[in-house]
C-alpha positions as YAML, in Angstrom:
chain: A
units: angstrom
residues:
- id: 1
  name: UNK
  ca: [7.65, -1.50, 1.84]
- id: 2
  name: UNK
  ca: [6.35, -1.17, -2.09]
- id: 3
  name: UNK
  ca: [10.02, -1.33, -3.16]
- id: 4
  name: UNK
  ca: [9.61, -5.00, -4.56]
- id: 5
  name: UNK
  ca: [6.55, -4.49, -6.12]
- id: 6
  name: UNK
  ca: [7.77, -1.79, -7.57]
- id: 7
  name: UNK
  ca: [10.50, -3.52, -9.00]
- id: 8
  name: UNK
  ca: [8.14, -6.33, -10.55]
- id: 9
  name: UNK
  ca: [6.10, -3.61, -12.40]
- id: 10
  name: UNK
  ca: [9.62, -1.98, -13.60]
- id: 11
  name: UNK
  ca: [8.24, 1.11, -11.95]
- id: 12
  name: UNK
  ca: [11.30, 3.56, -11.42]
- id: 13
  name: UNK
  ca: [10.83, 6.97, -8.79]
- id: 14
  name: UNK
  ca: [13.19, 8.72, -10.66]
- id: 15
  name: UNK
  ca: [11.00, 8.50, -13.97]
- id: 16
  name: UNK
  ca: [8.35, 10.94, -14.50]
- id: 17
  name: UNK
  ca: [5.12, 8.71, -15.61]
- id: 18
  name: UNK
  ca: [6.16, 5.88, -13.86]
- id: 19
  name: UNK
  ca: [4.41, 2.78, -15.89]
- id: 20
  name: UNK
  ca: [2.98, 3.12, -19.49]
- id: 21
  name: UNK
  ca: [-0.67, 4.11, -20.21]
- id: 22
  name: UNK
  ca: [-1.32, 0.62, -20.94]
- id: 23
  name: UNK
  ca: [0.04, -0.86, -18.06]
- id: 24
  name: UNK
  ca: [-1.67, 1.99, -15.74]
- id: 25
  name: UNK
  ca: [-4.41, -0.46, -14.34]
- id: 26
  name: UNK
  ca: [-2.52, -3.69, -13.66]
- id: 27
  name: UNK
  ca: [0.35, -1.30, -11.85]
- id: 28
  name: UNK
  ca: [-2.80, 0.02, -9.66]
- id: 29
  name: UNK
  ca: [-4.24, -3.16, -9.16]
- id: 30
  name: UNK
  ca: [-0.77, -5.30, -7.89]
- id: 31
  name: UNK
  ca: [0.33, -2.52, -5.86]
- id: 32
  name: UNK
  ca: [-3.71, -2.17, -4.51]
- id: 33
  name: UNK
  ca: [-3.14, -5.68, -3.61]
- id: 34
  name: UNK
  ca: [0.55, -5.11, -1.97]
- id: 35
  name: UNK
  ca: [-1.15, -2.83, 0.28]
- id: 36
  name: UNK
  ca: [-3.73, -4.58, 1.42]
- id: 37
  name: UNK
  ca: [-1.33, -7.99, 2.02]
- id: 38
  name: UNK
  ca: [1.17, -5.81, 3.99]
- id: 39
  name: UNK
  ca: [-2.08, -4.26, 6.42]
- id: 40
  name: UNK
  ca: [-2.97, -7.51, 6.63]
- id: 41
  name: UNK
  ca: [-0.03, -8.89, 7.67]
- id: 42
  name: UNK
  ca: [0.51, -6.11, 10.71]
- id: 43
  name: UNK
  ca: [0.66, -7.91, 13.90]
- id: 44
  name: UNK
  ca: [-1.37, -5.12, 15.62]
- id: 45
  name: UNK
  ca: [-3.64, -2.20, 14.94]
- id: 46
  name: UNK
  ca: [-0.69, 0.25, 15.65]
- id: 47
  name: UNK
  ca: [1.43, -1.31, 12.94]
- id: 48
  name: UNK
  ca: [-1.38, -1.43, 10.65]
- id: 49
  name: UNK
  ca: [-1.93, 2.04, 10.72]
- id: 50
  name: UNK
  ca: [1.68, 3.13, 10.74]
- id: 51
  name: UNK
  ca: [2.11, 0.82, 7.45]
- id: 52
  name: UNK
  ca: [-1.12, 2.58, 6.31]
- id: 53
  name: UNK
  ca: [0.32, 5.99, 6.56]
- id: 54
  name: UNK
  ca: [3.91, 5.22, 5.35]
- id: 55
  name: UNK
  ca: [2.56, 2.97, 2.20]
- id: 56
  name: UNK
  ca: [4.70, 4.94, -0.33]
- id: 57
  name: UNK
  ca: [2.04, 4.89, -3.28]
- id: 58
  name: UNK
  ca: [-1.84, 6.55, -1.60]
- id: 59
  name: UNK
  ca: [-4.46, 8.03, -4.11]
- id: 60
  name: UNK
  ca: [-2.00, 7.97, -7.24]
- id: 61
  name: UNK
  ca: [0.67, 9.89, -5.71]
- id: 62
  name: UNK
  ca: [4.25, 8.84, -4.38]
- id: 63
  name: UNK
  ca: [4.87, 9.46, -0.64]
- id: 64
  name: UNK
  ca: [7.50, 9.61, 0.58]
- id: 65
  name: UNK
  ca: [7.04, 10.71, 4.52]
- id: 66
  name: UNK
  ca: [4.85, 8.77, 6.98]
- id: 67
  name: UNK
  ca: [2.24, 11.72, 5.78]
- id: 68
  name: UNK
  ca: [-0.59, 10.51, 3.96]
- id: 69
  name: UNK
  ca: [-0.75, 12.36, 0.36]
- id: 70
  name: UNK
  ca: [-3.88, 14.13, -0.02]
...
């Protein structure tokens, strides 16, 4: 699901650090704002959470399982 805006930001999962320290907050804002499209875009509350839980990026920290990362 964050795969494309991933790729926009040049953000690779196989690179420790991800983004630069300079483009930290714009990378956190756009993919904020890919969440928040995709949840709104759920056609029910079941997707919405599902999405929610599998989102790859939560609290700063890649996920990859429908787990949140905590």
């Amino acid at each position: 699901m964050g795969n494309e805006v991933l790729e926009e930001l040049g953000i690779s999962l196989d690179v420790e650090g991800f983004v630069s320290v300079g483009n930290y907050e714009q990378a956190k804002c756009r993919i904020e704002e890919a969440r928040q499209a995709t949840l709104d875009a759920a056609p029910s509350l079941e997707e919405r959470d599902r999405i929610a839980k599998a989102w790859p990026l939560q609290d700063g920290k890649i996920c990859l399982t429908a787990e949140p990362c905590c």
